[in-house]
Each structure stands twice: as C-alpha cells, then as structure tokens.
C-alpha positions as CSV (number, residue, x, y, z in Angstrom):
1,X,20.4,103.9,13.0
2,X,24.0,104.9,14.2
3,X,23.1,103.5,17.9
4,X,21.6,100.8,16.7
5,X,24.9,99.4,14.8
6,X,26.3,100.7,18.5
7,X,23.6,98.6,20.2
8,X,24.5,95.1,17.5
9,X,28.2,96.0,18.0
10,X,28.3,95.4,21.8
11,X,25.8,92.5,21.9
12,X,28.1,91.1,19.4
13,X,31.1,92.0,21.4
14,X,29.5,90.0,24.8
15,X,28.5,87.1,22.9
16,X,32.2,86.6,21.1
17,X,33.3,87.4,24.6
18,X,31.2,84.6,26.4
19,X,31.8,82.6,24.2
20,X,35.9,82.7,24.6
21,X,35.4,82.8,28.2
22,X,33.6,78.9,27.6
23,X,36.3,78.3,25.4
24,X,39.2,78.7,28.4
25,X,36.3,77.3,31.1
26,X,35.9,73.9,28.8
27,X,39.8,73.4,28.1
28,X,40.2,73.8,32.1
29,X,38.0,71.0,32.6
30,X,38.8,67.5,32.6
31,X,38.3,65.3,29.8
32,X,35.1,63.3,30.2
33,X,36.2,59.4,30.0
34,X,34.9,55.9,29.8
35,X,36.9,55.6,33.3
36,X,34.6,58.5,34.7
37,X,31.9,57.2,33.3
38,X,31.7,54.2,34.8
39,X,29.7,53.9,37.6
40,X,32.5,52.3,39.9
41,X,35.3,55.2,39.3
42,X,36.8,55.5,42.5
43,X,35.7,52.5,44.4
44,X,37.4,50.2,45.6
45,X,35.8,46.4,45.2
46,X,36.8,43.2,47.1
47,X,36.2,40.2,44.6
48,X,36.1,36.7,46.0
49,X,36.4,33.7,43.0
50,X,35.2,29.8,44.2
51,X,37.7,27.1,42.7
52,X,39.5,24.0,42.2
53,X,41.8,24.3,44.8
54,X,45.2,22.9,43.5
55,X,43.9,22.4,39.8
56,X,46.5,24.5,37.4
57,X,44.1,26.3,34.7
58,X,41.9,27.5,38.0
59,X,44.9,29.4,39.7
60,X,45.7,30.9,36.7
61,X,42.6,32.4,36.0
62,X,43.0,34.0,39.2
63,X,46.5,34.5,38.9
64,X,45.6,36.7,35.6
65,X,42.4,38.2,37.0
66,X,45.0,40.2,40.1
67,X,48.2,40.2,37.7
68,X,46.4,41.6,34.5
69,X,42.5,42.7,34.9
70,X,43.4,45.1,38.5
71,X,45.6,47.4,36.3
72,X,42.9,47.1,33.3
73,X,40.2,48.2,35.7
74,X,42.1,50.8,36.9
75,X,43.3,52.6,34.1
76,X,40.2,51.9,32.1
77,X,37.5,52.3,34.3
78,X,38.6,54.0,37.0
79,X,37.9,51.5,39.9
80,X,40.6,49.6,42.0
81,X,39.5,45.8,42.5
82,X,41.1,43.4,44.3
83,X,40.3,39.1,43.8
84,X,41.0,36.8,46.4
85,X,40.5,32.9,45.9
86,X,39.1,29.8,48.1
87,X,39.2,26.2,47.0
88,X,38.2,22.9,47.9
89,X,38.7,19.3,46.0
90,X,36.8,18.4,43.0
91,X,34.6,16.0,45.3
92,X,33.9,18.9,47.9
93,X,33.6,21.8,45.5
94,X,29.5,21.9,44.6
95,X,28.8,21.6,47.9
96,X,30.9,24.0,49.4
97,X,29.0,26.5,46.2
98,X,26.0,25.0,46.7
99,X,25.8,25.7,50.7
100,X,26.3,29.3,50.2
101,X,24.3,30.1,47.2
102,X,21.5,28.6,49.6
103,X,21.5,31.1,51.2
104,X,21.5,33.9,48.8
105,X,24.6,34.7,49.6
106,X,27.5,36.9,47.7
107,X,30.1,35.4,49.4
108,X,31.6,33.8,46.0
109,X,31.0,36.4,43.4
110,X,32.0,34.1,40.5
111,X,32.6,30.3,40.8
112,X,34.9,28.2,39.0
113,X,32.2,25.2,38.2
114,X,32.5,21.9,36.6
115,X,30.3,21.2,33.5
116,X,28.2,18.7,35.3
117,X,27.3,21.0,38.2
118,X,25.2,24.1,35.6
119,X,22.0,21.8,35.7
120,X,22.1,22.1,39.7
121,X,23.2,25.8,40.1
122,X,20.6,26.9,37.0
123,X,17.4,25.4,38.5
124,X,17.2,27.1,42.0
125,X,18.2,31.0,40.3
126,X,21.4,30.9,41.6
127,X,23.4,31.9,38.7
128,X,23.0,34.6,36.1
129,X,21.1,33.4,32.6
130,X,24.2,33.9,30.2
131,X,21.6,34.2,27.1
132,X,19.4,36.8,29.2
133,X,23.0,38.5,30.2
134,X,24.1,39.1,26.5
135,X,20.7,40.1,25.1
136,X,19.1,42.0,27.9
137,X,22.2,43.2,30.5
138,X,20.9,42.7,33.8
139,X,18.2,46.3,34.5
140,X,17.5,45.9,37.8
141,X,21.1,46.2,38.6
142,X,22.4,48.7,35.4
143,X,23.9,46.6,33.9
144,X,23.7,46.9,30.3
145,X,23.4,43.9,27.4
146,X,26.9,42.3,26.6
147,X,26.8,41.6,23.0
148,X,31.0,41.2,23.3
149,X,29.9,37.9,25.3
150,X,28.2,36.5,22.3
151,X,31.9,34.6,21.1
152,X,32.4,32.6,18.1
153,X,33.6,29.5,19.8
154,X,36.1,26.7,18.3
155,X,33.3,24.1,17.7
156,X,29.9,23.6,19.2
157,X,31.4,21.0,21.7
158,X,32.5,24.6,23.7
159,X,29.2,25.7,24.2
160,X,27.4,21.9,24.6
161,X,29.8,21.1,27.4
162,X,30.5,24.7,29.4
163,X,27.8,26.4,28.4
164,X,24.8,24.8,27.7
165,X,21.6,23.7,30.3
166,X,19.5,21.2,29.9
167,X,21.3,19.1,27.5
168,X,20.8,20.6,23.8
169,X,18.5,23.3,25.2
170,X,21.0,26.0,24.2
171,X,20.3,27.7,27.0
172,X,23.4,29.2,28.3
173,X,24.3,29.5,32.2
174,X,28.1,29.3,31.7
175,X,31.2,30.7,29.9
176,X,34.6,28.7,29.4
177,X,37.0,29.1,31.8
178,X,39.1,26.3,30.4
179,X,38.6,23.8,28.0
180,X,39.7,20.4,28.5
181,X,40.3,17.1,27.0
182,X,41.9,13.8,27.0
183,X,45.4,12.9,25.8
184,X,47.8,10.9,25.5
185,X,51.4,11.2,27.0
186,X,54.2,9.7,25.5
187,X,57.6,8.9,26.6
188,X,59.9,8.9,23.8
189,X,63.2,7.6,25.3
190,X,60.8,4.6,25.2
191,X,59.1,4.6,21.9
192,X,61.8,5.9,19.8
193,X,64.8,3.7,21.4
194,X,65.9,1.7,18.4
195,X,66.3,-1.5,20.5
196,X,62.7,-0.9,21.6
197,X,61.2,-0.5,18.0
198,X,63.0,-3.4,16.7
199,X,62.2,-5.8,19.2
200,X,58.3,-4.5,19.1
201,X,57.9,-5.0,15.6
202,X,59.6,-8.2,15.5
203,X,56.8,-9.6,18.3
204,X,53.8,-8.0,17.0
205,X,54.6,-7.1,13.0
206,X,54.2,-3.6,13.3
207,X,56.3,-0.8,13.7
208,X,55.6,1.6,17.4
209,X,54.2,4.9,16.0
210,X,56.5,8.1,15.9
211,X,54.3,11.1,15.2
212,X,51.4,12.6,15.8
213,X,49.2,11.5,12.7
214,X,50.9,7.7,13.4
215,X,49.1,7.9,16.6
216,X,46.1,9.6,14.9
217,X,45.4,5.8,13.2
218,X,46.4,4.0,16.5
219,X,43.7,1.6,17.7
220,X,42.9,0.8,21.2
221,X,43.9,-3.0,20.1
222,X,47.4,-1.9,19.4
223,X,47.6,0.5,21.9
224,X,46.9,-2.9,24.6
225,X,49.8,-4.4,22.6
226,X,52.3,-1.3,23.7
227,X,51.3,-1.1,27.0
228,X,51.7,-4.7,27.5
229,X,54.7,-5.1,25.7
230,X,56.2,-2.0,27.9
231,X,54.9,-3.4,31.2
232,X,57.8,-4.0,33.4
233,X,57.1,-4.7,36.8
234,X,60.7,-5.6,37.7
235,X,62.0,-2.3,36.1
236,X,59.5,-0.2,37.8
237,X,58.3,0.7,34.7
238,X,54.5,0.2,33.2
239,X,52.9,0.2,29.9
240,X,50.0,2.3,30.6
241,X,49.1,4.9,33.8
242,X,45.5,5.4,33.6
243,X,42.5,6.9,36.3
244,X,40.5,4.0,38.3
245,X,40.0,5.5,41.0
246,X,36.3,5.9,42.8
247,X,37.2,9.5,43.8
248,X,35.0,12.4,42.0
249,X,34.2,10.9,38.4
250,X,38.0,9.5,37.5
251,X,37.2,6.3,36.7
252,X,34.0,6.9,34.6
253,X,35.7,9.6,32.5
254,X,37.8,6.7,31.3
255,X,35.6,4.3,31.3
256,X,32.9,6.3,29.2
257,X,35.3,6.1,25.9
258,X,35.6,2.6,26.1
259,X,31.3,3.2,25.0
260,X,31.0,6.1,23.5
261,X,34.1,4.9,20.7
262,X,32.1,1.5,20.5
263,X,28.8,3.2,19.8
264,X,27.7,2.6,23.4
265,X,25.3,5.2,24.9
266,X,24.8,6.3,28.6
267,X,21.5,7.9,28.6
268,X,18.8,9.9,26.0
269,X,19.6,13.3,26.4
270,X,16.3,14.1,25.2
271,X,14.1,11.9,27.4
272,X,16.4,11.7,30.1
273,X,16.4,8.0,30.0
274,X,18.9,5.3,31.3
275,X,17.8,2.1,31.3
276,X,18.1,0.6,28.3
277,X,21.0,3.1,26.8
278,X,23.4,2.0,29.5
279,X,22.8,-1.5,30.3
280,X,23.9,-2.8,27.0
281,X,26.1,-5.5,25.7
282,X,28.8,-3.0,24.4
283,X,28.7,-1.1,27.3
284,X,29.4,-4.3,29.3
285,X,32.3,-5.4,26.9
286,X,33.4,-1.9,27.3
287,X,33.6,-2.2,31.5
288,X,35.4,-5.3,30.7
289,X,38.1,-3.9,28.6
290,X,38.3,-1.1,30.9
291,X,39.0,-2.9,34.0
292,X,41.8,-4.9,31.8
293,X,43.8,-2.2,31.0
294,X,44.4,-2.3,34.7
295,X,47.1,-5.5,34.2
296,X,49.7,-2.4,32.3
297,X,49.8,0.1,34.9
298,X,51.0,0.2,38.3
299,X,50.4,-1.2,41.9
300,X,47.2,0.7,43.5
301,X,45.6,1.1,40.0
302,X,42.3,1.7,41.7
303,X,43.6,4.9,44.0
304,X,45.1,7.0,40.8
305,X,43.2,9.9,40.2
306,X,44.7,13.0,38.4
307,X,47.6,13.6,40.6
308,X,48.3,9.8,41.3
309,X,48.7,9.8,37.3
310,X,51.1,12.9,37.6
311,X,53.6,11.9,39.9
312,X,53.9,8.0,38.2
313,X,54.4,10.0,35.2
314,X,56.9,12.3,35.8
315,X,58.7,9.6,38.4
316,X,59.4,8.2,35.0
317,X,57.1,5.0,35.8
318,X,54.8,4.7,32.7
319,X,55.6,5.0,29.2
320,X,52.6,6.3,28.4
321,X,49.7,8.2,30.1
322,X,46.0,9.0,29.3
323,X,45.8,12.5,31.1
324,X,44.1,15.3,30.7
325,X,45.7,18.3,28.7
326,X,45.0,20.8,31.2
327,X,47.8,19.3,33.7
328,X,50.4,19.5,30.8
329,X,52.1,22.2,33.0
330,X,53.0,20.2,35.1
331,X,52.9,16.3,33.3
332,X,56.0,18.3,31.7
333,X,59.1,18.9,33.5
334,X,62.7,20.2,33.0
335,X,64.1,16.0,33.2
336,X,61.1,14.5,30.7
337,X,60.5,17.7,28.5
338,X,62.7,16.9,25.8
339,X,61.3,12.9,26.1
340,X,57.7,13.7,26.0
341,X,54.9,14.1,22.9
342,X,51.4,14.6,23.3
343,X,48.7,12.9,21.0
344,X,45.6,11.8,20.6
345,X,44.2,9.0,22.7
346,X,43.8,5.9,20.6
347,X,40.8,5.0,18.2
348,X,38.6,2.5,18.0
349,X,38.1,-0.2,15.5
350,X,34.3,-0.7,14.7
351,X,32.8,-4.0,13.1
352,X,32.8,-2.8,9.8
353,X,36.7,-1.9,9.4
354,X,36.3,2.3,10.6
355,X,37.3,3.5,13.7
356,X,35.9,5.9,16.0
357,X,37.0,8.2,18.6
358,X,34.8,9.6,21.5
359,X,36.4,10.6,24.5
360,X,35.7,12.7,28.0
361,X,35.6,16.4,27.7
362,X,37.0,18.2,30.8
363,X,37.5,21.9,31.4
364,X,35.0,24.1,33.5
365,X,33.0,27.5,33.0
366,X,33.2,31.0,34.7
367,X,29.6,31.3,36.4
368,X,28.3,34.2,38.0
369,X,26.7,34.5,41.5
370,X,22.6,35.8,40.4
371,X,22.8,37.4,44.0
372,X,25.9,39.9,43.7
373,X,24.7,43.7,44.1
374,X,25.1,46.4,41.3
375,X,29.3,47.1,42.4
376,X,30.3,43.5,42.4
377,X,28.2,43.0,39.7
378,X,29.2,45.1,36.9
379,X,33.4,44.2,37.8
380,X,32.2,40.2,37.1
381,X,31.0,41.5,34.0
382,X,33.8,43.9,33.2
383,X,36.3,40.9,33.7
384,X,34.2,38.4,31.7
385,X,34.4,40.8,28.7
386,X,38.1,41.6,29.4
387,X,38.8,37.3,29.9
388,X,37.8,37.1,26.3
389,X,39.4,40.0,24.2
390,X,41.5,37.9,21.7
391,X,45.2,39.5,23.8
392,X,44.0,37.9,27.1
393,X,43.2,34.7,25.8
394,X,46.0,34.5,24.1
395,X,48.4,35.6,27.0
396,X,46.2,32.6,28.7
397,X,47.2,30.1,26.5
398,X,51.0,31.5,26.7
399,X,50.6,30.7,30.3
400,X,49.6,27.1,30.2
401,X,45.8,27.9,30.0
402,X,43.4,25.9,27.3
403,X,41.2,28.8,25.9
404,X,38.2,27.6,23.6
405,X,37.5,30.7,21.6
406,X,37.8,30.3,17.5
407,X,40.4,33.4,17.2
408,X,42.7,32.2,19.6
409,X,43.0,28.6,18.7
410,X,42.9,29.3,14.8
411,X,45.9,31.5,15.4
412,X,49.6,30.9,13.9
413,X,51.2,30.6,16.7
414,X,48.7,28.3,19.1
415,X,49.6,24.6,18.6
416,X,53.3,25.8,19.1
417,X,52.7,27.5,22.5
418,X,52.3,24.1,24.3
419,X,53.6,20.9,23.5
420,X,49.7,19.4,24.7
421,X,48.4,22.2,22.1
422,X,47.7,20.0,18.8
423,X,46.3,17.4,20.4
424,X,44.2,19.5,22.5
425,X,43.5,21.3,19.3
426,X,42.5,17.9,17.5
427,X,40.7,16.5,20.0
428,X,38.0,19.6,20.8
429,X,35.5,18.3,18.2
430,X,31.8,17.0,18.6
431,X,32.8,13.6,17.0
432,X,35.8,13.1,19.2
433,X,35.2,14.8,23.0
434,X,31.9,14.8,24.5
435,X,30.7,15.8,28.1
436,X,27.8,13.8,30.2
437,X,24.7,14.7,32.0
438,X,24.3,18.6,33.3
439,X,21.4,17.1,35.4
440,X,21.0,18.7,39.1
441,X,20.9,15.2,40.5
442,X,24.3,14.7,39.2
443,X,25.9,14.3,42.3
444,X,24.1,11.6,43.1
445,X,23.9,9.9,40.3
446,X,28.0,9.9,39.7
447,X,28.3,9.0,43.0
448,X,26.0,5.4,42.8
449,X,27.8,4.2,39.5
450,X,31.6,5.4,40.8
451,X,30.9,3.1,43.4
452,X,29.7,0.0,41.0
453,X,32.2,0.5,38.5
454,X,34.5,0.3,40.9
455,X,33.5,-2.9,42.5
456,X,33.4,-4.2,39.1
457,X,37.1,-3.3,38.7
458,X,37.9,-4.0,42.3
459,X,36.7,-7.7,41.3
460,X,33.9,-7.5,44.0
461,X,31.8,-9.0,41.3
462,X,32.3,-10.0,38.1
463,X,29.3,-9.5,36.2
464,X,29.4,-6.5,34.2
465,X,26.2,-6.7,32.8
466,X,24.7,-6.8,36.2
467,X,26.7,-4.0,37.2
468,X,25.3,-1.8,34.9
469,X,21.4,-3.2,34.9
470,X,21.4,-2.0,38.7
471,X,23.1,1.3,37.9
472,X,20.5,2.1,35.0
473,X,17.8,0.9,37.3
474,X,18.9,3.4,40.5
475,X,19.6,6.4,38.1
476,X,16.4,5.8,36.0
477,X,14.3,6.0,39.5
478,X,16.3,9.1,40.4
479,X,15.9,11.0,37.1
480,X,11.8,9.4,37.0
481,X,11.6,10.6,41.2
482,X,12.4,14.0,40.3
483,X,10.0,14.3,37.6
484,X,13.4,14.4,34.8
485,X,11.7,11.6,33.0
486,X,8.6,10.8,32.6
487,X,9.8,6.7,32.6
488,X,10.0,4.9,36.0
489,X,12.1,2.0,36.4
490,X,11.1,-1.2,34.9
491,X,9.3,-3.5,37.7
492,X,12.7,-5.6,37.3
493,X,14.7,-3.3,39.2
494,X,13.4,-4.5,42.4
495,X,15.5,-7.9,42.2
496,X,18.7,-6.2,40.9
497,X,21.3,-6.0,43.0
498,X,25.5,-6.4,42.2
C-alpha cells in the first residue's frame, strides 16, 4: 500500500514536471500568426498592374497599392511585394492586354480595364469569374472563397457598368477600380459676375443658376442659351468645351445623352439588336443637336478629347465644361479653385413637360489575370480585399479617387472631400448614368460609328438619319456574324452607305 502511494507520488511528480517543462517550451516559441500562416511569409513577389497610362484615378491606384498595401502585406502577412506599372492610351490599351493574355501569359497580373472591354476578356478565360472567386476561392491554386468581396455597392449602376458580363447577366468578371461620371464644370467669375447675370436675364428672362440644385432643374435648352450667350470668340473665351473628337469613344460618350435623355435607345441589351433601336428619329435629332453645340466651344472642336477639354479649361477658355469627374484633380487648380463648382450636367425637357437625365458612365474595374500562379495569385487577392476595407477607400477618395462602395460614399464627410464629390454622388444612379455594350466585338463596333459620327459633325454629310441607318446596319451584321444575335441585317443594308 505504502509503495504504491510511493509509486502514484512519483508518476504524479513526472507528469506535473513535464508538464512545466511544456509550459517554459511553449512560452519560448513564437506566437503562431495570420502572417505565418500565410502561405507567402517570407517571399518576396514582383507585381506588374496594366493601365491607363496618364489617366489620374489609374496612377493612384498604383500609387496606393506601393505607398499603402507593401507595408500591409508585410506586417500582416508576412510577405514583401513590390508593384510596378505599364500603360498605354485608352485607344491602345485592350490590345496591348489583349496580345498578352493570348498567350497565357502573367505578364500583367491585374489589369486596369475599361467597362466595355469585360465582354472580350470574359469569353476566351482570360480573367478570373468574380462570382466563382467569392463563392468558391480559386482550389486549384489555394485560394480560398472571398466572401469580403461580396460589397454592398452605392447603386446597382456599380455593378451593371464595372462589374457585370453579358449585359444584365449578373455575371461578374470585374470589381471597381474607379467609378466615373459626367459633370459639369462651372466657372463662376463668369456666372456669378453681377454684370453677367444682369445682362443674361435681361436677353433671355431668366436668371443664370447659382447652386447646385439651380443646375439640378437646368435644361439642355437653357444650357444652349448660356453657352451661347458666353461664346466670345474675340475674348478667347467660349460658352461650352465639350469632347468631339473621333479618338477612343469621346465623341459618342457625349453624343449618347443627347438619346438616352430623349428616350432614344442604342441597342436591345437582351437580343443584342441594333437596327431599329439606333436608327431612329430621336436619335437623329439627337446627332443633330450634338454636332450644334459645336458653334459654343472653341477652334478644333472635333480634336478635343479629355485632355484637349483640360487644358482649354484651366487656360481659362470656357465657361463651362462637360468633363468627367475623375479628372477633377486636375480640372482644379490653385488660379481657378476658388472660381470653379461642379454640377450636374443639364436635363432634358420631354414632350410632356418632365425632364430626364441619362448620361455616360465612365470609371473602370480591377480584373484579374485567370493565368497568374498560386504566389501572384493569392497577393491579387490579398490586395483586392485590402482595396475595399472601408479606411482604404476612404483614404482613396481623400486622394482624389472616385470609390463606388455604399459605406464610403454614404459617409459624413464624402461630398466635402472633393469639390466634384456631390455631383459625382448625384449622378451615380441607374436613372441618370448608364454604360453601353460589354460585347467582345466592341472594339470594332465603336470604332465604325466614331468614324460616322464624326463625319456627320465634320459636315462630310449631312444626313443624320443616314448616318445612323448604315451604322445600325454594319453593327447589326457584326453582332448577327458572330452568332450575338440571332437577327441579320435587313436586305436594305446593302444600298446604305453615308
């Protein structure tokens, strides 16, 4: 009895003792993290980002991504990474992207793409299934399902224009980089000189707005009245700087609101149709009115693009611009700062007395390269997730960035960030911004009615309607030619020529 209590004793004795020895052995050992977790710790990863060269919100993406995520990576996952960035031109971008994902290659592990481009990158496999990404992760490669990519965005014209492939699918291929919209830029040395109001009023019979919601009511029919009545040649100085240039898709962005806000259609979305949405009276009004506003602006209306419509602008040779909010940055400067308000674009007036405002959605989405490997991989990932936690976005927006998430732009502080911020604000809204065709023979397709509308505002011909029966006959045969639509061109086409 005695040696067993001995024998209990001393087992108990070399347990307690083993069990203080794993005690000190456990304390010595380092803590196990989410940084030595992660499958990269201790790597070192070269990223390489495709975008915009020259275009603000894209830099700054990048600009963030080696400022901000780097550090992030490091001291949360445990892996060094370093981005680099290459660019091209609007009108070269997709096909610089679109050469090397031919291949299968990694060269560009995430791509700054525009909207219009997801239809042509989705169809081959070249970028990652956003939908399949959230739900499912990406197995093959261990990555794991990112439900923190599942956002609540500020409306559903987020997801319909950066997102979304084919048109209403809800299929997702894309997430926001920037969001983008149409404003207008006013000069208020201009509009709010007292000489200027009094002498406006007293030749139309109506006072020149001052704020925001004055300009929320404007019509397009008084806004021709202001540019006119500010169009100076003499002075240098113009009513209206506007985008009628051929290049990319400038001039159709602003020629599509002069439809879309007179209930004017470009296409069915759900049969992929053209002839017979495009080709219409309004629509042909709408060229018309569009090539008008050419008598307010400048000399060379036909070559301003974007940055054209910048440097008029902050020369101080247009009182007013229709621009996009994403070059507010630099639309503003230190000499026209305190001068300048942003606003929405002008309404419509409709038959029956309303008015309606539809105009071009801009901005592009983050896409990811479907052939990275595992390493290069998981950091896209890692960054997308950290590009969307509600302090980078807003940081973003502090920056000059337009973010699109609900969070960010329902907070206090967002429409007083930026001077472009309300109106941007206002203007992201299905019944106000809309985007075009994701179809993969975009390219094409822009490229054919750029060059009609053109002519048409060129003066090469005037027949509007005739420009736009031959557009909606090529781009109906395009879309009907690879199998898009299951409607060929009317036998009419073949004698329609501008």
């Amino acid at each position: 009895m005695n040696s067993h209590k001995r024998s209990l004793g001393a087992r108990t004795l070399t347990i307690l003792t083993l069990l203080a020895l794993l005690i000190v052995l456990t304390a010595a050992l380092p803590t196990v993290s989410a940084q030595s977790e992660h499958p990269l710790a201790g790597q070192e990863i070269d990223m390489a980002v495709l975008g915009l060269a020259g275009w603000l919100p894209s830099s700054l993406g990048v600009e963030m991504a080696s400022e901000l995520f780097a550090p992030y990576a490091l001291e949360n996952y445990g892996y060094t990474v370093n981005f680099s960035f290459a660019g091209a031109p609007f009108d070269q971008l997709f096909q610089l992207a679109a050469a090397s994902l031919a291949t299968r290659s990694a060269e560009y592990n995430i791509i700054i793409s525009d909207s219009q481009w997801l239809g042509a990158l989705a169809e081959p496999g070249w970028i990652v299934d956003i939908d399949e990404l959230i739900a499912n992760g990406i197995p093959a490669l261990g990555i794991a399902p990112q439900p923190n990519l599942d956002i609540d965005w500020y409306t559903n014209v987020v997801p319909d224009t950066y997102m979304t492939y084919p048109n209403g699918s809800g299929q997702l291929w894309g997430l926001p980089e920037e969001g983008d919209v149409q404003a207008l830029f006013v000069r208020t040395d201009y509009t709010s000189n007292p000489d200027e109001m009094a002498a406006f009023e007293a030749e139309y019979g109506w006072p020149i707005p001052q704020t925001f919601e004055d300009y929320e009511n404007l019509t397009m029919d008084q806004f021709e009245q202001l540019a006119a009545f500010f169009t100076r040649p003499e002075d240098d100085i113009y009513g209206v700087i506007m985008q009628h240039s051929k290049g990319y898709d400038y001039l159709t962005m602003q020629l599509y609101p002069f439809m879309l806000s007179r209930g004017g259609q470009i296409w069915n979305p759900e049969t992929r149709d053209v002839y017979g949405y495009l080709n219409t009276p309004v629509n042909a009004e709408a060229l018309e009115w569009n090539r008008r506003m050419l008598n307010y602006g400048p000399p060379g209306g036909l070559d301003i693009g974007i940055a054209e419509n910048v440097n008029f602008f902050v020369e101080g040779k247009g009182v007013f611009a229709i621009q996009w909010a994403a070059v507010g940055l630099v639309m503003l400067t230190d000499e026209n700062r305190d001068n300048v308000i942003v606003v929405p674009p002008p309404t419509f007036l409709q038959e029956d007395g309303s008015t309606n405002r539809i105009w071009s959605m801009g901005g592009q989405p983050w896409v990811l390269n479907a052939y990275n490997d595992a390493a290069h991989m998981h950091v896209a990932v890692d960054f997308l997730n950290w590009w969307y936690l509600p302090e980078t976005q807003l940081e973003y927006a502090r920056r000059g960035g337009n973010p699109t998430d609900a969070a960010t732009l329902n907070s206090p502080e967002f429409e007083q960030l930026n001077p472009w911020n309300q109106a941007y604000k206002y203007m992201l809204q299905p019944d106000r911004a809309t985007d075009f065709w994701h179809e993969p023979n975009y390219s094409e397709m822009l490229a054919l009615q750029q060059e009609a509308f053109s002519a048409y505002a060129s003066g090469q011909t005037d027949d509007a309607a005739n420009v736009l029966e031959w557009i909606a006959c090529q781009q109906q045969a395009i879309l009907y030619d690879n199998a898009r639509t299951e409607t060929p061109a009317p036998d009419s086409c073949e004698d329609v020529s501008y």
